[in-house]
C-alpha positions as CSV (number, residue, x, y, z in Angstrom):
1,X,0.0,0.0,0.0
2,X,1.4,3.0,-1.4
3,X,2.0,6.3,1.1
4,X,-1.2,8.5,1.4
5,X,-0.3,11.7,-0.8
6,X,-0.1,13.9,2.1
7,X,2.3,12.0,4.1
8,X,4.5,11.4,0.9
9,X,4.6,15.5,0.3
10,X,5.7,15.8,4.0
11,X,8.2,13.7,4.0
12,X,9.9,15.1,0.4
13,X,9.7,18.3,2.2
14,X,11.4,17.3,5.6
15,X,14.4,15.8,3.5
16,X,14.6,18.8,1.2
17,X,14.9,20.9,4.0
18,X,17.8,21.3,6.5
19,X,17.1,20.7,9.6
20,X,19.0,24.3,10.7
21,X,16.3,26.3,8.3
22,X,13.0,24.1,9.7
23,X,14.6,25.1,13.7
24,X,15.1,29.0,12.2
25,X,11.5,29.1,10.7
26,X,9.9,27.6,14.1
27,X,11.9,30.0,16.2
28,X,11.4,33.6,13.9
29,X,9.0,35.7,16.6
30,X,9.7,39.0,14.8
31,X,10.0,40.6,11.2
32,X,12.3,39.7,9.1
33,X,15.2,43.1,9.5
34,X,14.4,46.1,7.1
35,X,10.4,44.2,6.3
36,X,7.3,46.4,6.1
37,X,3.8,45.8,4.9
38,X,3.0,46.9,1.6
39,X,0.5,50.5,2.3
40,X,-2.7,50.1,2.1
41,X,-2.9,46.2,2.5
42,X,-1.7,45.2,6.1
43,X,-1.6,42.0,7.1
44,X,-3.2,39.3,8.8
45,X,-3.5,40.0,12.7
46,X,-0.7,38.0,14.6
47,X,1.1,37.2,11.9
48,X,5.1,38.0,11.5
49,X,7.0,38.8,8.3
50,X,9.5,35.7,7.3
51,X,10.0,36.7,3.6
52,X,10.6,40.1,1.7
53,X,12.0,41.2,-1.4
54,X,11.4,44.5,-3.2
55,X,13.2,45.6,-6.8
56,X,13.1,48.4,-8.6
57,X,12.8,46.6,-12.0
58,X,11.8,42.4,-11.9
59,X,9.9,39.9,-13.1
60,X,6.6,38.2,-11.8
61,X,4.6,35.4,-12.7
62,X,0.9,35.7,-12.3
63,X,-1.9,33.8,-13.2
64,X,-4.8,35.7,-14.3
65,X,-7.4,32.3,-14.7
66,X,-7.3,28.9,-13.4
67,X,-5.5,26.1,-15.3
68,X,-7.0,23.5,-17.7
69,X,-5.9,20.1,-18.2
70,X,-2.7,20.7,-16.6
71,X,-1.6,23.7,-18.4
72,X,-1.8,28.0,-18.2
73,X,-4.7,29.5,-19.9
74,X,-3.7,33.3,-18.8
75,X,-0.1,33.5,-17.3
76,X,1.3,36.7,-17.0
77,X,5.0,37.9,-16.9
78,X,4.7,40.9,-15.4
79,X,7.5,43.6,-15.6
80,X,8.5,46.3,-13.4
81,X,9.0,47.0,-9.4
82,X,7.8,44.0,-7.7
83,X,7.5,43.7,-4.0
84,X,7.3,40.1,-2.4
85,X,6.0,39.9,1.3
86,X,5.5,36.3,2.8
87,X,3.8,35.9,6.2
88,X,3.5,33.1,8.8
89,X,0.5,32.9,11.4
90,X,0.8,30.8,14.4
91,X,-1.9,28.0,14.3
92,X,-5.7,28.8,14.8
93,X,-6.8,30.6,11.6
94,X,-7.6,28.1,8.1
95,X,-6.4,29.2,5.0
96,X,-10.1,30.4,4.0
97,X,-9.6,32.9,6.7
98,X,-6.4,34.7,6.2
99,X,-7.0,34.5,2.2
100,X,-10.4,36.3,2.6
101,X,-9.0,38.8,5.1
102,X,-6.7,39.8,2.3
103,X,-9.4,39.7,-0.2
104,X,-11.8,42.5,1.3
105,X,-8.6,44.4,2.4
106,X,-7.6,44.1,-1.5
107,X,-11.0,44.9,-2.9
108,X,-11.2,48.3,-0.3
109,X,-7.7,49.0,-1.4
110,X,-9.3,49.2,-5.2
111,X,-8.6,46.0,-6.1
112,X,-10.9,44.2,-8.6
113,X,-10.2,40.5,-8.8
114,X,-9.4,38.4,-12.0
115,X,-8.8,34.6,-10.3
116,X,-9.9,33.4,-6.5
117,X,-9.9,30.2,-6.5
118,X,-8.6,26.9,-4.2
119,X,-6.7,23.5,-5.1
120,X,-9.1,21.8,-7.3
121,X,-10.6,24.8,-8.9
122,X,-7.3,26.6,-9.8
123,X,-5.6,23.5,-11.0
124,X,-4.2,21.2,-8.4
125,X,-0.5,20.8,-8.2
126,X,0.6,21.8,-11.2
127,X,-1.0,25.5,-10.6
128,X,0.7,25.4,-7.2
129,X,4.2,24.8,-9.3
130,X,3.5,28.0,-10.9
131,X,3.5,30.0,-8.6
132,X,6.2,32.6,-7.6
133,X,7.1,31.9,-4.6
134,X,10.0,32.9,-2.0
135,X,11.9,30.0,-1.2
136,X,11.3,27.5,1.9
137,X,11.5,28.7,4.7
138,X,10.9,32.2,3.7
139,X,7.4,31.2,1.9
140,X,5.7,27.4,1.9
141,X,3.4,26.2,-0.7
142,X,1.4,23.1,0.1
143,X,-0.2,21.8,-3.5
144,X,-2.7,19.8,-1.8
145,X,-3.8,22.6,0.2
146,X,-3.8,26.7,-0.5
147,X,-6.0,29.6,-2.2
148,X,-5.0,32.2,-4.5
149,X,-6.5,35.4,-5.7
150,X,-5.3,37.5,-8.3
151,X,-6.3,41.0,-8.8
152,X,-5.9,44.6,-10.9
153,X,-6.4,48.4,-10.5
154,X,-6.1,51.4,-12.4
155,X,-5.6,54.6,-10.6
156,X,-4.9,57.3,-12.8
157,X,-4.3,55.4,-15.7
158,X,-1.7,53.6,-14.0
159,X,-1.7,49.7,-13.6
160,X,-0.9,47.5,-10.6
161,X,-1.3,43.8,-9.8
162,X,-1.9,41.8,-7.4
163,X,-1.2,38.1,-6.1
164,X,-2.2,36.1,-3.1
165,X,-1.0,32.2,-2.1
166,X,-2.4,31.2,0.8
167,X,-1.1,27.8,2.7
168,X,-0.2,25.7,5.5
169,X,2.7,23.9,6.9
170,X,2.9,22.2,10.0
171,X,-0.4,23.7,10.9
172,X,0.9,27.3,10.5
173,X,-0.3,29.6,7.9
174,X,1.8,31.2,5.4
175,X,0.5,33.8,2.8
176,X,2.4,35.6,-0.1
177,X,2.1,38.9,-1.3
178,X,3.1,39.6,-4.9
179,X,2.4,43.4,-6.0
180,X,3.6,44.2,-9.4
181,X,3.5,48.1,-10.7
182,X,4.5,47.6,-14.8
183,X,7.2,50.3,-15.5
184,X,9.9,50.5,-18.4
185,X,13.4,50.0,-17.5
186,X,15.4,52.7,-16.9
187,X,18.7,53.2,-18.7
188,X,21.0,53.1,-15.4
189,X,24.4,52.8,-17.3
190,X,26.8,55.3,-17.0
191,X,29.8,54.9,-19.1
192,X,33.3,56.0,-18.0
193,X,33.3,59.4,-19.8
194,X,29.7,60.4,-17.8
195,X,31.4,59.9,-14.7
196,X,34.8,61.5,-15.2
197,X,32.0,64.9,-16.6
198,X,30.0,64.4,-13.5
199,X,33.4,64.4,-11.3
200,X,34.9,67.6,-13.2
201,X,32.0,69.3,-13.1
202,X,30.3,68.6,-9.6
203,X,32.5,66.1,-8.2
204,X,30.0,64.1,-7.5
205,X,28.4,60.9,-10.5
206,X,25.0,59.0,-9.1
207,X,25.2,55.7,-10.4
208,X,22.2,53.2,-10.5
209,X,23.7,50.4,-11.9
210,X,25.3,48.6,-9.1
211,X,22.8,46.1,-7.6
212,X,21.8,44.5,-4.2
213,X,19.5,42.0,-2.5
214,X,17.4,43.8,-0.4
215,X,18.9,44.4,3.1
216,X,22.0,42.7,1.3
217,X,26.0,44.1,0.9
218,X,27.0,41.7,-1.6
219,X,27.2,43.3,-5.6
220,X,25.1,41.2,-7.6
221,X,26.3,39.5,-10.6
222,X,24.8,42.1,-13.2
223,X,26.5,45.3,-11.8
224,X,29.7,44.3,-13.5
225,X,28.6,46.7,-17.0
226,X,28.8,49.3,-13.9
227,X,31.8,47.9,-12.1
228,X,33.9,47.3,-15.6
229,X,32.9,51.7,-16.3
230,X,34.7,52.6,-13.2
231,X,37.4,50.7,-13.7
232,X,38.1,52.3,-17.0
233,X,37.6,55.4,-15.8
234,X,40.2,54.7,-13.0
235,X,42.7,53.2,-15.2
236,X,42.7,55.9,-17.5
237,X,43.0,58.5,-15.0
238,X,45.7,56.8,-12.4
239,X,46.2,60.0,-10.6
240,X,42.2,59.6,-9.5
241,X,41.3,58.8,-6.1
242,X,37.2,58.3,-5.3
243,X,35.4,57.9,-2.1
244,X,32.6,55.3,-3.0
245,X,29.2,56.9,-0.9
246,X,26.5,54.2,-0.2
247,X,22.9,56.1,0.0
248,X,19.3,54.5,1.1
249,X,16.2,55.7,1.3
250,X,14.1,56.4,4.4
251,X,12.5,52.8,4.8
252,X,13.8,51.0,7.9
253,X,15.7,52.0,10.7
254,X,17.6,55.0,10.7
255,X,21.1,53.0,12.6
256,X,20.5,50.0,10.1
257,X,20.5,51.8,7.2
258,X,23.6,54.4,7.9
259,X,25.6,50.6,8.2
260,X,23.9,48.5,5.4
261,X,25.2,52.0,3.5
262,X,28.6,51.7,4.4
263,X,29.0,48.0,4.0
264,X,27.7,48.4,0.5
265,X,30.5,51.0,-0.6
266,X,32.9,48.7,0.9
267,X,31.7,45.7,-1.3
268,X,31.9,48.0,-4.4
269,X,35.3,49.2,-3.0
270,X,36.9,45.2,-2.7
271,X,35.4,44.1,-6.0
272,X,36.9,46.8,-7.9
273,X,40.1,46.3,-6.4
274,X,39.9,42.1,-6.2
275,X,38.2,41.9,-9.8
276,X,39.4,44.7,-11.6
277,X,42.7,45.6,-10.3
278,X,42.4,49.1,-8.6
279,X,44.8,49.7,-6.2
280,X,43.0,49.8,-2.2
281,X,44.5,53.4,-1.6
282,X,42.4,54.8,-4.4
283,X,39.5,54.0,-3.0
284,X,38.1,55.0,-0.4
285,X,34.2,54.6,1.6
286,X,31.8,55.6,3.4
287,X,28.0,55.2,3.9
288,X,25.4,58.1,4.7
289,X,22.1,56.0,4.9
290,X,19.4,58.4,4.3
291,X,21.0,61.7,4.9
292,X,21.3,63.0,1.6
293,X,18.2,62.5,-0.7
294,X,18.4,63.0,-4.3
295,X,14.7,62.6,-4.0
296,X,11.6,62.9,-1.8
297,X,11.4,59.8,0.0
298,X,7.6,60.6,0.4
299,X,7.0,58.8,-2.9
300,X,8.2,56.3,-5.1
301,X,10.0,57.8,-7.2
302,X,11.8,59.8,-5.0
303,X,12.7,56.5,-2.9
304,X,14.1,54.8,-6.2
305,X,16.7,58.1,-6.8
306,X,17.5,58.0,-3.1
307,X,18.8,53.9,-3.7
308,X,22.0,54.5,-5.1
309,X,26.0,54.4,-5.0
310,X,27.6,57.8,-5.6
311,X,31.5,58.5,-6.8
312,X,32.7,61.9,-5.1
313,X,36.0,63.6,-6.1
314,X,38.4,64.3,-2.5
């Protein structure tokens, strides 16, 4: 006799997991550092954050109707700033509960909804698969068992969506927040001759395209096109010296962000001289957190110009 489905997912999951990130995820009391619910939607009562991403420009998978015979009949790719929030609530609530909670808070935040649906009626597992979802333990998704809505507003002509997975684990609840506002990409590269103008002229180059994880110091992969522009702008000026200035905007605490500043210009600082070949003396760092906006950090857009790594002559 063959293990009942349940038990079999269960037991896939406990030997996927390690046994360190299963003790973490029981033991997390508080929000995850630098996490905040998205305005305007909350969140469940009693619940903590254990998940949360935001980027200025991503990708997110939606599903705008249920599947059929295994397969998408709407799937999305939606580009643009995407914010991912995950949740865990202690036992008590069902599913039904916390999803519909989220669903009137959605539909009084202007949401109108294109998909709310459970297991059976969205699709079974193989909907569940396509979901985008922050990794265990961050986020769990149970294919035997969850909800998900989907939704969409316009507010002055402008677009966002919406998407809610709601499941269980151990008998605790965990829900995902996906909100995706479509923008186009900016053109963040600055080539070497921009920044030697913007030092000559003002001593001072904003540069956008040097990227982090949020509440991360390590330079992602696809900042090199940024990375390889200062170098050449160092090499062919080798009497150049730089301070590298990390800036953030105002979200989170005021002590955490000053640091996660600082530690940020110092990554920048050791991959230009471990990768690139600038000399240490040359460069040197500092972080200022929020203390010198380029923006308002009372919207959006003021936020995103606030993000960012600066090069300022001595």
């Amino acid at each position: 006799m063959g293990l009942p489905h349940t038990l079999f997912r269960t037991v896939l999951l406990l030997l996927a997991l390690p046994l360190g990130a299963m003790a973490n995820a029981a033991a997390q009391t508080r929000d995850v550092v630098g996490a905040k619910d998205y305005p305007g939607i909350g969140r469940f009562g009693g619940s903590v954050i254990t998940g949360y991403e935001v980027k200025d420009f991503d990708a997110a998978r939606m599903q705008g109707a249920a599947f059929r015979d295994g397969q998408p009949t709407d799937a999305r790719r939606l580009e643009g700033r995407i914010t991912r929030i995950a949740y865990r609530t202690n036992p008590g609530p069902s599913i039904l509960e916390v999803s519909r909670n989220f669903e009137t808070q959605l539909a009084k935040a202007g949401f109108e909804t294109l998909l709310a649906c459970d297991v059976d009626a969205c699709g079974g597992i193989p909907f569940s698969e396509a979901v985008d979802a922050l990794p265990i333990p961050q986020m769990w998704v149970d294919g035997f068992n969850y909800r998900y809505f989907a939704g969409r507003k316009v507010d002055g002509g402008r677009e966002t969506f919406v998407s809610l997975i709601v499941s269980e684990s151990n008998r605790d609840i965990y829900a995902q927040l996906v909100v995706a506002v479509p923008v186009a990409i900016e053109n963040k590269m600055v080539d070497a001759a921009v920044m030697a103008k913007g030092l000559r002229e003002t001593g001072r180059i904003a540069l956008y395209g040097i990227y982090f994880d949020t509440d991360r110091a390590e330079v992602k992969p696809e900042s090199r096109p940024t990375l390889e522009q200062i170098a050449k702008l160092l090499n062919a000026q080798v009497g150049l010296s730089v301070f590298i200035v990390g800036h953030t905007d105002n979200q989170g605490p005021y002590a955490y962000n000053l640091d996660l500043s600082r530690r940020r210009a110092e990554a920048i600082a050791a991959e230009l001289v471990k990768n690139y070949g600038i000399g240490a003396p040359r460069l040197r760092t500092a972080g200022v957190g929020l203390l010198a906006p380029a923006g308002s950090n009372a919207t959006e857009a003021g936020r995103a110009l606030n993000r960012r790594v600066e090069l300022v002559a001595p």
